[in-house]
C-alpha positions in Angstrom: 0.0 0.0 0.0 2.9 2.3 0.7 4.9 1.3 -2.1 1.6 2.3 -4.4 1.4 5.7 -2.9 -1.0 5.4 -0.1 -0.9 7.3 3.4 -1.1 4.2 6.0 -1.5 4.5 9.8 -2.4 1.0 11.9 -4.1 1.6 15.4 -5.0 -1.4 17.8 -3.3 -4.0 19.1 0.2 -4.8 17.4 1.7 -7.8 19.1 3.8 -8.7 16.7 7.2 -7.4 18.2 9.7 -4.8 17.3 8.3 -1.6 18.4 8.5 1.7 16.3 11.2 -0.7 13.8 8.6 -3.1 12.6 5.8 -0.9 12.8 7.8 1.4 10.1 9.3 -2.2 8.0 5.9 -3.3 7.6 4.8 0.2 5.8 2.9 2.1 8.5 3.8 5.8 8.1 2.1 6.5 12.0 0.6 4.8 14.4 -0.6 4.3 17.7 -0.6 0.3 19.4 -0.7 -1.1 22.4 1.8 -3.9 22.8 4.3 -3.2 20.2 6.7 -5.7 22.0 5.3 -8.9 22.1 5.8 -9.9 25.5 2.4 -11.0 27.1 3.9 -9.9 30.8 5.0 -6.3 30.0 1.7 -5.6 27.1 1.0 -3.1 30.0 -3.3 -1.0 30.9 -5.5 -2.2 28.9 -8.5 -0.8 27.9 -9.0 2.4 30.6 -5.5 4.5 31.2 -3.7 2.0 28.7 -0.2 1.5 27.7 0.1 3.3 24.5 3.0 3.7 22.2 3.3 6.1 20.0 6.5 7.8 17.9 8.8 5.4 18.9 8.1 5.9 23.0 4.9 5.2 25.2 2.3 7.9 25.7 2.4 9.9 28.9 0.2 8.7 31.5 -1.4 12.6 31.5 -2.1 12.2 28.4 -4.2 8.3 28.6 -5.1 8.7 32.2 -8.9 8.5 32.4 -9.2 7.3 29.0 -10.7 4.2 27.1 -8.0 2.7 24.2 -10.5 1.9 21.8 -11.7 5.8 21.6 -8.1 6.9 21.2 -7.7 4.2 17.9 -10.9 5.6 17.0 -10.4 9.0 17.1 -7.2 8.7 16.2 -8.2 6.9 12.7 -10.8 9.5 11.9 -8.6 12.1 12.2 -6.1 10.5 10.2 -8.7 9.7 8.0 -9.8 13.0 7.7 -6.2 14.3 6.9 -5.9 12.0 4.1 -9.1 12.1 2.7 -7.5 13.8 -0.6 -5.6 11.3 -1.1 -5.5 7.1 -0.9 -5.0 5.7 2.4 -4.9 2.7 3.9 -5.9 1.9 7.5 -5.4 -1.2 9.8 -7.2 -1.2 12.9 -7.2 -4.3 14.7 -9.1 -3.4 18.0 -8.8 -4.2 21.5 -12.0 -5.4 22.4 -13.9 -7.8 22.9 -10.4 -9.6 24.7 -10.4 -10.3 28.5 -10.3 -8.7 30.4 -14.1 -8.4 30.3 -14.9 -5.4 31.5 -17.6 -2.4 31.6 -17.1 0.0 28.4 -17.5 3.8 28.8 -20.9 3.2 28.0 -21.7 1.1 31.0 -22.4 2.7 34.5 -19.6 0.6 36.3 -16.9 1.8 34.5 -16.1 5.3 36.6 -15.1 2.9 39.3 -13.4 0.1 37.5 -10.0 -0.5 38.1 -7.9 -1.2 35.2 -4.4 -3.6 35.6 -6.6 -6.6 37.2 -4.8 -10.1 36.3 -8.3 -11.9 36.2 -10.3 -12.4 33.0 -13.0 -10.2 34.5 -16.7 -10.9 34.5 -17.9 -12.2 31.0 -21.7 -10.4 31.9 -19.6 -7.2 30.1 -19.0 -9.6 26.9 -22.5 -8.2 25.3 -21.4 -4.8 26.2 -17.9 -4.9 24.7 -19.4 -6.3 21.6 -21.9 -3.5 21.6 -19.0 -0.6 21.8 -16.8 -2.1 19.1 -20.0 -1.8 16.8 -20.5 1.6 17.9 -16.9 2.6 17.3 -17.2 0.6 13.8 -20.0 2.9 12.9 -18.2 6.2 13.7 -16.1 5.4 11.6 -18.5 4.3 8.7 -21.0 7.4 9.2 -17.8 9.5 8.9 -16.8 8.3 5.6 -20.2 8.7 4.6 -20.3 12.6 5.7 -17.3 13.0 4.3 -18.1 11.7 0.7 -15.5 8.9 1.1 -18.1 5.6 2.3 -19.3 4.4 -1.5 -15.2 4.4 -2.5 -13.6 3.2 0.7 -13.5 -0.8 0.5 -14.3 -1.8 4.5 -13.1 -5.0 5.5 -14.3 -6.5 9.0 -13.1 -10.0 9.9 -12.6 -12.3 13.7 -8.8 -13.1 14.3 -10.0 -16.3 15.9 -13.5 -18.0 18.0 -15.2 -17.1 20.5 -13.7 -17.1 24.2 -14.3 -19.9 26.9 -16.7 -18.5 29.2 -18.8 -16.6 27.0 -21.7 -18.3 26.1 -24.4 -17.6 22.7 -27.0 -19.4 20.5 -26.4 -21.5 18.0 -28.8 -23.1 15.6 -31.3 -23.1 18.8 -28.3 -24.4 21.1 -26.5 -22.7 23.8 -23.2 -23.5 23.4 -19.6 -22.2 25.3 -17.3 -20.6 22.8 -14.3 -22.5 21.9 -11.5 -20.3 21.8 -7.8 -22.5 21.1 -9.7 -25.2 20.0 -9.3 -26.7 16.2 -12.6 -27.1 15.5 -15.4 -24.5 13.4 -16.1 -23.4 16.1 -12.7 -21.9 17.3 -11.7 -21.0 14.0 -14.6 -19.8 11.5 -14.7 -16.2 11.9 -17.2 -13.6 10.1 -15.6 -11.5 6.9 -17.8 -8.7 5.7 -16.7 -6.4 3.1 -18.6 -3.5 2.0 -17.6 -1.3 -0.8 -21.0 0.2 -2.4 -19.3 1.5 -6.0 -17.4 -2.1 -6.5 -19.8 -4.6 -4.4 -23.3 -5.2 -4.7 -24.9 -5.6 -1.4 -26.5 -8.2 0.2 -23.9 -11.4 -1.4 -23.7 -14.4 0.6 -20.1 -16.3 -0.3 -19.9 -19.5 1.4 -16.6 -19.9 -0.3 -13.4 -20.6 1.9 -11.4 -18.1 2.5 -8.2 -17.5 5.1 -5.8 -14.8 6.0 -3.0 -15.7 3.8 -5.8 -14.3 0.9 -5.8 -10.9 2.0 -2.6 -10.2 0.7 -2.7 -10.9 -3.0 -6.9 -9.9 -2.5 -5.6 -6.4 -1.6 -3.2 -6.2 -4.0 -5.5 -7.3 -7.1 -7.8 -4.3 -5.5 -5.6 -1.3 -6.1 -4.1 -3.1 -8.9 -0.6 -3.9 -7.7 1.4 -7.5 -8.5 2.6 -8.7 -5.2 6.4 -8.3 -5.2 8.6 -11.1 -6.8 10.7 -10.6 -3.4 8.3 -12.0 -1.2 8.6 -16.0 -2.9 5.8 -18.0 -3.2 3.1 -17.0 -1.6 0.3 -19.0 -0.2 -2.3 -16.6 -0.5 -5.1 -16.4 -3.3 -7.1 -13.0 -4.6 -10.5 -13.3 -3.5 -10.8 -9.8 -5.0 -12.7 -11.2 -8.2 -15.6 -13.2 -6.2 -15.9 -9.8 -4.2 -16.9 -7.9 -7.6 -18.7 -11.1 -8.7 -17.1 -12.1 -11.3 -15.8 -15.7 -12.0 -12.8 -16.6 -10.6 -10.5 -19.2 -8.9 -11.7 -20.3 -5.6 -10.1 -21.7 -2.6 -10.3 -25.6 -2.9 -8.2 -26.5 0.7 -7.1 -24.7 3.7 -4.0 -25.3 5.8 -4.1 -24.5 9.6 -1.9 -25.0 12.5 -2.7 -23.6 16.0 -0.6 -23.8 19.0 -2.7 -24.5 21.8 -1.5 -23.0 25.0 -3.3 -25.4 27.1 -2.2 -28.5 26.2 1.3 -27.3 24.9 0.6 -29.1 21.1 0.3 -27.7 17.7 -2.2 -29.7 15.4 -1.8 -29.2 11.9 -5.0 -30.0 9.3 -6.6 -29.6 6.1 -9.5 -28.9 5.4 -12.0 -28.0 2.7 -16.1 -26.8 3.4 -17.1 -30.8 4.4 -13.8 -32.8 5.4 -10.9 -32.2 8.0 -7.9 -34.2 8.1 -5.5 -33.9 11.0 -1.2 -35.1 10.4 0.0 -37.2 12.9 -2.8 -39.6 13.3 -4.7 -39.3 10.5 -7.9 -38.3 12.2 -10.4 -37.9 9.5 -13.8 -35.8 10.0 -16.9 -34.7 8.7 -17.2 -31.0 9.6 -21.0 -30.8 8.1 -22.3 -33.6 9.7 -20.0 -33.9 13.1 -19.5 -30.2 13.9 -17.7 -31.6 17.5 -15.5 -33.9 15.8 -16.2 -36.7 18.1 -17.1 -39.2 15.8 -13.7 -39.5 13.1 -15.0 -41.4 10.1 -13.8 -44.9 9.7 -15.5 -46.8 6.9 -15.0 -44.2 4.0 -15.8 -44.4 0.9 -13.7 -44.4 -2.8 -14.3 -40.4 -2.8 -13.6 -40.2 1.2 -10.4 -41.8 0.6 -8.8 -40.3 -2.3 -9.9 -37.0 -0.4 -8.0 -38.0 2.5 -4.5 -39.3 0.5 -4.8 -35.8 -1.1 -5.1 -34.2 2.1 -2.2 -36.1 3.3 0.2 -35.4 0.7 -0.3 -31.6 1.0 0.3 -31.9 4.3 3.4 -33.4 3.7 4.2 -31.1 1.9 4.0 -28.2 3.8 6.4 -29.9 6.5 
């Protein structure tokens, strides 16, 4: 995005190490993150009086005291936004919420006296609440673009980074189910993606068709029309850009997914397309569609079934 001439800024949570370095490597002209060194013990405040970093240094604590993060990403994006609003630009704001702690919003009466730092997960009764904000922060920003002429251009991209938490419980297909947060199945790993972009999408599409994160790169590139550089290899990614505009197009066929799971120490690795999951090392074999839990691997398979499952295996061998 850089490299083709936008203005970039990312605000939210960076966890990916390396501070005002990596921030700048990756193409971000400015920012403002909270953890920018990945290091889970010294992240710092989240939410209220957070640990911000900014210009290569943290924010003064005058300056975030009595403050809510997710405002000052907010805020900070539309005026950004509003700067830039001449020209391209490119934001990434990968927010806070709704992580644990769970905890009353500035829109909840209990949050003048809550205490920010606690090492608990909080009380998930905030869960709905936090959801609640980061929609209402989602559509500052949207009416924003609107009232500044900039909605029906700007493509908007939302997406989940993973499932939902343990301890927070929801409805599903007339169920009430615990979410299953670093756990392989659907459930802890089929997020929502909704794009909107009124002069290049036509509303109300439905796309059922797999889709996973190493896609956004080569999507966003085929959007503002740049080849993604020779430099980077191989990529594993493919452009979903084309289904977007509705247009025919390759689809995903397979996706590859590994998850270190802090709880048991492991790291699974599968396959998977919409209906069949094959795990390496064991070879467990599952309908997704019709055993959503997992819990009953398929034994007796069938001539399609199997030649699935060999395919599946070799291309997991081959991502060793």
């Amino acid at each position: 995005m850089k490299d083709a001439g936008y203005a970039t800024y990312v605000a939210g949570k960076w966890q990916f190490d390396g501070g005002d370095t990596a921030i700048h490597t990756f193409g971000f002209d400015r920012y403002i993150v909270w953890n920018p060194f990945k290091d889970e013990e010294k992240s710092g405040l989240i939410y209220k009086n957070a640990d911000l970093y900014s210009n290569g240094s943290y924010i003064s604590k005058s300056i975030t005291a009595n403050t809510y993060d997710n405002d000052m990403y907010t805020d900070s994006v539309l005026y950004f936004i509003k700067e830039n609003r001449q020209k391209k630009f490119f934001v990434y704001l990968p927010f806070t919420l709704c992580h644990a702690p769970y905890s009353p919003t500035p829109d909840d009466p209990e949050y003048e006296s809550w205490i920010s730092g606690r090492k608990d997960e909080g009380d998930p009764a905030f869960f709905p609440s936090m959801v609640k904000y980061t929609d209402k922060k989602i559509g500052q920003i949207t009416d924003s673009l609107k009232a500044w002429n900039l909605y029906d251009n700007t493509i908007v991209i939302f997406a989940g980074d993973n499932g939902t938490p343990h301890r927070i419980f929801y409805y599903y297909n007339g169920q009430y189910i615990e979410g299953s947060k670093d756990e392989t199945t659907e459930a802890g790993t089929r997020v929502p993606l909704i794009v909107t972009w009124p002069r290049g999408i036509t509303a109300g599409q439905v796309n059922d068709n797999l889709v996973d994160f190493s896609d956004f790169l080569p999507t966003l590139g085929e959007a503002i029309n740049v080849q993604v550089p020779a430099s980077y290899g191989t990529i594993d990614g493919l452009s979903f850009y084309k289904q977007l505009r509705g247009a025919d197009t390759k689809t995903r066929q397979w996706i590859y997914c590994q998850l270190e799971q802090k709880k048991t120490g492991q790291t699974p690795r599968w396959i998977q397309n919409k209906t069949y999951k094959l795990y390496d090392n064991g070879g467990k074999f599952v309908n997704i569609i019709a055993d959503p839990e997992e819990i009953n691997p398929l034994v007796n398979l069938t001539a399609a079934e199997q030649k699935l499952k060999t395919e599946f295996q070799s291309k997991l061998d081959s991502l060793h």
